[in-house]
ROSE-4610 file (N, C-alpha, C; in Angstrom, 1 decimal, always signed):
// ROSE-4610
residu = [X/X/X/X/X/X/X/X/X/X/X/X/X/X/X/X/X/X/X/X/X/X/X/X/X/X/X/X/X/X/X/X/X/X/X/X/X/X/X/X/X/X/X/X/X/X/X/X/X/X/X/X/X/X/X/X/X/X/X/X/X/X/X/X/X/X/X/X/X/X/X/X/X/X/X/X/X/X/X/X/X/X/X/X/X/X/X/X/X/X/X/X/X/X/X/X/X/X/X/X/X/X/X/X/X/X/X/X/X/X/X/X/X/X/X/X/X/X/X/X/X/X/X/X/X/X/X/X/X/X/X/X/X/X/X/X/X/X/X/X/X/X/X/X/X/X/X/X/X/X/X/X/X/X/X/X/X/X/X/X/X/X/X/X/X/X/X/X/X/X/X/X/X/X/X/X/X/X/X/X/X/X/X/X/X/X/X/X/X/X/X/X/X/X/X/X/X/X/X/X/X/X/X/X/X/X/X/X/X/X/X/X/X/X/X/X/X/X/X/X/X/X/X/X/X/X/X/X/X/X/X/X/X/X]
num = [1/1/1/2/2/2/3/3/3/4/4/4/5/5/5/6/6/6/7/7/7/8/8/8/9/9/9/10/10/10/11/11/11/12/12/12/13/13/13/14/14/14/15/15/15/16/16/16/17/17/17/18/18/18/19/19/19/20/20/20/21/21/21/22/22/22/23/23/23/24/24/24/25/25/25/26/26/26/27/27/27/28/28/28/29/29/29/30/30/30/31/31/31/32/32/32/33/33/33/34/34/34/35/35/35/36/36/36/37/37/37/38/38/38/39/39/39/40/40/40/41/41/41/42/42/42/43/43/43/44/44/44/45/45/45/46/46/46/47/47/47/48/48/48/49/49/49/50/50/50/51/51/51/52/52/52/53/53/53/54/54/54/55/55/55/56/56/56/57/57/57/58/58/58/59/59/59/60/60/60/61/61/61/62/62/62/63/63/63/64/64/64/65/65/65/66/66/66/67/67/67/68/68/68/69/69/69/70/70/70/71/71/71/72/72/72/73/73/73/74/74/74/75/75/75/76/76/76/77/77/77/78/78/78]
x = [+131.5/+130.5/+130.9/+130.9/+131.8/+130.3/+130.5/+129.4/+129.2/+128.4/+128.4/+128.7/+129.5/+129.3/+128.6/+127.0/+126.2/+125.2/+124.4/+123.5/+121.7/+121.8/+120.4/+120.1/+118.9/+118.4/+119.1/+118.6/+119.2/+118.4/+117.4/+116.9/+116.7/+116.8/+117.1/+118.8/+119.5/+121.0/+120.7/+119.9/+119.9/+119.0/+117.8/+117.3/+118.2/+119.3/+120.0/+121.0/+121.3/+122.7/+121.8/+120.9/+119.9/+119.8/+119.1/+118.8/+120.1/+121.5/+122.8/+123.1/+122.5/+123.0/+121.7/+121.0/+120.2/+120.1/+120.8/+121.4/+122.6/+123.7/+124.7/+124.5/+123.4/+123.4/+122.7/+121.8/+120.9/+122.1/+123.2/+124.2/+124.9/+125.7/+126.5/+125.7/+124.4/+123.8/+123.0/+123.3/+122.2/+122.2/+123.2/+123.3/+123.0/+121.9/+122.1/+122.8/+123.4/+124.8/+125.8/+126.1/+127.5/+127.3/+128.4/+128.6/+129.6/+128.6/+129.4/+130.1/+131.5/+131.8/+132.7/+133.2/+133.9/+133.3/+132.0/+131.8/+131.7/+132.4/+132.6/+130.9/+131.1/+130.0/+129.9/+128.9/+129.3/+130.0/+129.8/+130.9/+132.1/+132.6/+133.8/+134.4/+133.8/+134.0/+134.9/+133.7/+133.9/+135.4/+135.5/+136.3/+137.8/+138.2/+138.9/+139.3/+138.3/+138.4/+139.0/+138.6/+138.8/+140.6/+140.9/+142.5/+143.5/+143.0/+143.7/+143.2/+142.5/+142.8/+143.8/+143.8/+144.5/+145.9/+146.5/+148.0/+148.2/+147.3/+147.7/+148.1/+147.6/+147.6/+148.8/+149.2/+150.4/+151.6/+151.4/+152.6/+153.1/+151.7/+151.7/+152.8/+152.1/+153.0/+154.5/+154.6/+156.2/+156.9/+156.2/+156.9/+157.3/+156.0/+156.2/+157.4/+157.6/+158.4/+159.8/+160.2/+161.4/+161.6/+160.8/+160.7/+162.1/+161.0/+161.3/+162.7/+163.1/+164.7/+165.6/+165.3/+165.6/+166.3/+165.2/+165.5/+165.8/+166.0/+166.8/+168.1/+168.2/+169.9/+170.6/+170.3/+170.4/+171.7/+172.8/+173.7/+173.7/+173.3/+173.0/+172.3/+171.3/+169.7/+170.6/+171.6/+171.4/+172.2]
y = [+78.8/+78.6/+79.4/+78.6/+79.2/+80.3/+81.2/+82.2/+82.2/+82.0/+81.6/+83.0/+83.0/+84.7/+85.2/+84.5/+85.0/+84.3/+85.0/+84.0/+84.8/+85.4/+85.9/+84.8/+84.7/+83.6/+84.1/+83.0/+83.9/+84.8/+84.9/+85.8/+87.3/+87.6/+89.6/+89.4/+88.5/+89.0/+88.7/+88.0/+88.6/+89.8/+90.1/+91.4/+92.7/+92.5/+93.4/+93.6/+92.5/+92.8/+93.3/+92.5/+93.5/+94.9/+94.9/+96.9/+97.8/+97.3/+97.7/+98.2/+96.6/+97.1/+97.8/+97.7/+99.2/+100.0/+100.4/+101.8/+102.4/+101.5/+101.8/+101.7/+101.0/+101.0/+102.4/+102.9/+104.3/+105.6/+105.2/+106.2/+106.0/+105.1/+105.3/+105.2/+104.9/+105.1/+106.1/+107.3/+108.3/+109.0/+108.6/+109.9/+108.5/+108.1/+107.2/+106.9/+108.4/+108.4/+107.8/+107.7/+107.1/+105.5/+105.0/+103.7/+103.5/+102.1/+100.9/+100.0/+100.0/+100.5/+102.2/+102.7/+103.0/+104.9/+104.8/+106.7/+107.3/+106.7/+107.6/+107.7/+108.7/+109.1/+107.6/+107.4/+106.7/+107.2/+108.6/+109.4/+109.4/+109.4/+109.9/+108.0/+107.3/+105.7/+105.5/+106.2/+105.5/+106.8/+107.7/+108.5/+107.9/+107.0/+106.4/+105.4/+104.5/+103.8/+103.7/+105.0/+105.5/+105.8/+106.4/+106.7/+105.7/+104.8/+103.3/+102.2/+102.8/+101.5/+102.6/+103.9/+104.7/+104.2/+104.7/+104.8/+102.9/+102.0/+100.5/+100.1/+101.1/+101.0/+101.5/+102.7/+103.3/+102.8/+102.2/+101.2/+100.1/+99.4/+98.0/+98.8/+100.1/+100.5/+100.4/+101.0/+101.4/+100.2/+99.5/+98.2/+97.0/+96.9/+96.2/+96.9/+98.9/+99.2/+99.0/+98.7/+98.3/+97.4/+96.0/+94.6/+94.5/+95.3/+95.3/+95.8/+96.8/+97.6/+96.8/+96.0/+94.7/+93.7/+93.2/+92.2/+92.6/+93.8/+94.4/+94.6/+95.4/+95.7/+94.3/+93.3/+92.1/+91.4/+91.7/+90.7/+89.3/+88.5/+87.2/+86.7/+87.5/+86.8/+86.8/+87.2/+87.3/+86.0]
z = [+81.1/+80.1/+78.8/+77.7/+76.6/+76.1/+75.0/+74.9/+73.4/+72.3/+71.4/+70.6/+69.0/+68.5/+68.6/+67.5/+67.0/+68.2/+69.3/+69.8/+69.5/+68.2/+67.7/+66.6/+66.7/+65.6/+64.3/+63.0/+61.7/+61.7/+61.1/+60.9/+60.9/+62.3/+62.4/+61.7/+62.1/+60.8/+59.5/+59.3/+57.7/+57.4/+58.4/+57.8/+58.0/+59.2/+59.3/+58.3/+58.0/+56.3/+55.2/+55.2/+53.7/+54.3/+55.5/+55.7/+55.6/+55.9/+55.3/+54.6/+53.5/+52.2/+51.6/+51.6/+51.3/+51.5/+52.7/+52.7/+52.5/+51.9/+51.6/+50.1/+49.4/+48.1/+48.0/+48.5/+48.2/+48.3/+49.2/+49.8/+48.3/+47.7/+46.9/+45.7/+45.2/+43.9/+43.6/+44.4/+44.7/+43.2/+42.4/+41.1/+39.9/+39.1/+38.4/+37.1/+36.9/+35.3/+36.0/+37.0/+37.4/+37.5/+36.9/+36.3/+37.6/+38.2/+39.3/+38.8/+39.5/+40.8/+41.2/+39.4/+39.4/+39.7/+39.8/+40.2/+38.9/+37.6/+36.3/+35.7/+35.3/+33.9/+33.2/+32.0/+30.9/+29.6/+29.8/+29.0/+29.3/+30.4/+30.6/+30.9/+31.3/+31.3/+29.4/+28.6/+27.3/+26.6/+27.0/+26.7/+27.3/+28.8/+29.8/+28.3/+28.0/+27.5/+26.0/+25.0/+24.0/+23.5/+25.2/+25.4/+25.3/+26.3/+26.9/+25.2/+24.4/+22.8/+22.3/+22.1/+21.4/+22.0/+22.9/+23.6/+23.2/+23.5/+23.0/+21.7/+20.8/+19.5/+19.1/+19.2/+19.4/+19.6/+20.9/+21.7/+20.8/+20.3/+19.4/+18.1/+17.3/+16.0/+16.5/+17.6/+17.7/+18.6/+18.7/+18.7/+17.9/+17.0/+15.4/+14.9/+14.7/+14.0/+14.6/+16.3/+16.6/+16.5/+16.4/+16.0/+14.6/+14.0/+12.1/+12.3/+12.8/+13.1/+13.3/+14.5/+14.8/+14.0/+13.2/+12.0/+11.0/+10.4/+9.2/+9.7/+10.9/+11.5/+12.0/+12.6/+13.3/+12.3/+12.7/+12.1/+11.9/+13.4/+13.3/+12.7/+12.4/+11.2/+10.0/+9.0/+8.1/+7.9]
């Protein structure tokens, strides 16, 4: 006699995944400055974020300026 996985009605499994996840939501949302999923402040999120345009920005200049190095020194272009 084969034995089925699940042989409970739906029902107590879905109240059992909801009661889960509401306790695993109360366990990891217990502090409400921390910004989901990642645990950070909104400060320290926007500060993450502040660094990562700065160093992009940077990268972009000194790459436009090797670009340009490029096409001024480039024997073939001329």
């Amino acid at each position: 006699m084969s034995r089925q996985p699940h042989s409970w009605p739906w029902w107590p499994r879905i109240a059992l995944v909801r009661a889960v996840h509401v306790f695993c939501k109360e366990k990891t949302m217990s502090n409400s400055d921390k910004v989901w999923p990642t645990g950070l402040t909104q400060a320290e999120s926007e500060e993450i974020h502040r660094n990562l345009i700065q160093g992009t920005q940077i990268f972009g200049m000194i790459a436009a300026f090797a670009h340009l190095l490029a096409y001024i020194y480039s024997p073939w272009l001329k």
